[in-house]
C-alpha positions, 0 to 999 in steps of 0.5 A: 834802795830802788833806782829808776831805769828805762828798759825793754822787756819781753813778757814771757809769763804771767801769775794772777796775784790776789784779786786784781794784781799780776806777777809778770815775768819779763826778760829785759834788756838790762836786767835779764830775766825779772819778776814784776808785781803788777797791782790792779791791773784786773780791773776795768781802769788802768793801774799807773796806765798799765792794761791787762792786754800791755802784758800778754805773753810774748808782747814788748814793752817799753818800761819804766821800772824800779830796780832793787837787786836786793828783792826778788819782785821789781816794780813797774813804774809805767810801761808801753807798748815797744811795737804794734804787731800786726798778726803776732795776736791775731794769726792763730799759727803765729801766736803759737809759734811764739808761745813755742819760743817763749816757752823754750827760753823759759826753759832755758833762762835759769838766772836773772844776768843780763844778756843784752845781746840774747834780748836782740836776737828774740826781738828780732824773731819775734819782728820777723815773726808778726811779719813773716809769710808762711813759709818763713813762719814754719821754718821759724821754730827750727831757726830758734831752736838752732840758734837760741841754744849758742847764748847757752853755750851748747851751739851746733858746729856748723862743719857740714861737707860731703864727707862729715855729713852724719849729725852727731847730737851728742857731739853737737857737730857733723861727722863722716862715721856713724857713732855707736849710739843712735842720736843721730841725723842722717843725709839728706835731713842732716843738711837742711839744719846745716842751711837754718845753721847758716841762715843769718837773716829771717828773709833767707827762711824763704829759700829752706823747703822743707815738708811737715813731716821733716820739720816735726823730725828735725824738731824732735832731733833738736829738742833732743839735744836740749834735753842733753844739756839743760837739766830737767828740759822734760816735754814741751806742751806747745810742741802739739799745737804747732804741729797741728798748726804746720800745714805747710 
């Protein structure tokens, strides 16, 4: 039997179904990651006060849903928008940036748990995003890179020093030797993810200087090292538009 919960949610993606419905993805602050039938939400009138334009990838809702554990597609009974964003829609760079994020979680979430606190921390980034400067906006995908990947259990150690300065992928963590293989990140490169380690807040990405071509390697390192601990990761297609997009 279905009950009725208040919950959030984040929608990561949407499937056109028949001729005027959707089946929305949404990750949820209670439920994790569910699938919604949305009927007649194509259309020119609203379908239970439910717009087209309330589930664009990447907005957050407010929602009003039916929950069965036994289906594998929920209902949403009614919904709004949780946040007006300013420029996550608008901004051309912004947008794609978030499209990066939801795409990584979305290679990431394998199960529909509950994980309330992984809920916080992409509605944070995605706040900080709508409201970052430039600079905040091109450190960004390197920030959820590197701190996405501790709610899946593979974190980097932050054990960085002037000895153990060598950033070992395989190992996750920073190393005084060079290892045998080459998946490696090495000084002075290896401590600019040893400052995204320890930034806490999105404000303190002001203070990480990096150039174009640095953030595009050390993208490429640690999307790397998701490839060694998610099975099938494979390419990320967003990956291309934000590197055109980062100018700065």
């Amino acid at each position: 039997m279905a009950v009725i919960h208040t919950t959030k949610g984040i929608v990561i993606r949407t499937v056109k179904y028949g001729e005027t419905s959707l089946v929305v993805s949404a990750f949820t602050e209670l439920f994790g990651l569910q699938q919604y039938m949305v009927n007649g939400v194509r259309t020119s009138k609203k379908s239970n006060g439910i717009s087209a334009a309330q589930l664009q990838v990447g907005n957050i809702l407010e929602m009003v849903v039916y929950q069965n554990d036994r289906n594998t597609l929920q209902r949403i009974k009614e919904c709004k928008q949780a946040i007006h964003f300013n420029e996550l829609f608008s901004d051309v760079t912004k947008n794609a940036v978030m499209l990066f994020m939801i795409e990584l979680l979305q290679k990431c979430l394998k199960e529909p748990d509950p994980h309330p606190e992984l809920f916080y921390f992409i509605e944070d980034v995605i706040k900080g995003l709508d409201n970052g400067t430039v600079q905040q906006t091109a450190n960004i995908p390197l920030f959820f890179v590197l701190h996405l990947s501790h709610f899946f259990g593979f974190r980097m150690m932050d054990n960085f020093s002037d000895t153990d300065n060598i950033l070992d992928l395989h190992e996750g963590q920073f190393v005084a030797e060079m290892p045998i293989h080459q998946m490696v990140v090495v000084p002075p490169q290896s401590e600019c993810i040893s400052q995204l380690l320890r930034v806490m807040q999105l404000e303190e990405l002001e203070q990480v200087k990096m150039n174009r071509q640095l953030r595009n390697d050390l993208l490429d390192a640690c999307l790397q090292f998701y490839g060694m601990h998610i099975n099938a990761f494979g390419n990320m297609k967003s990956l291309p538009v934000i590197r055109v997009l980062m100018e700065q």
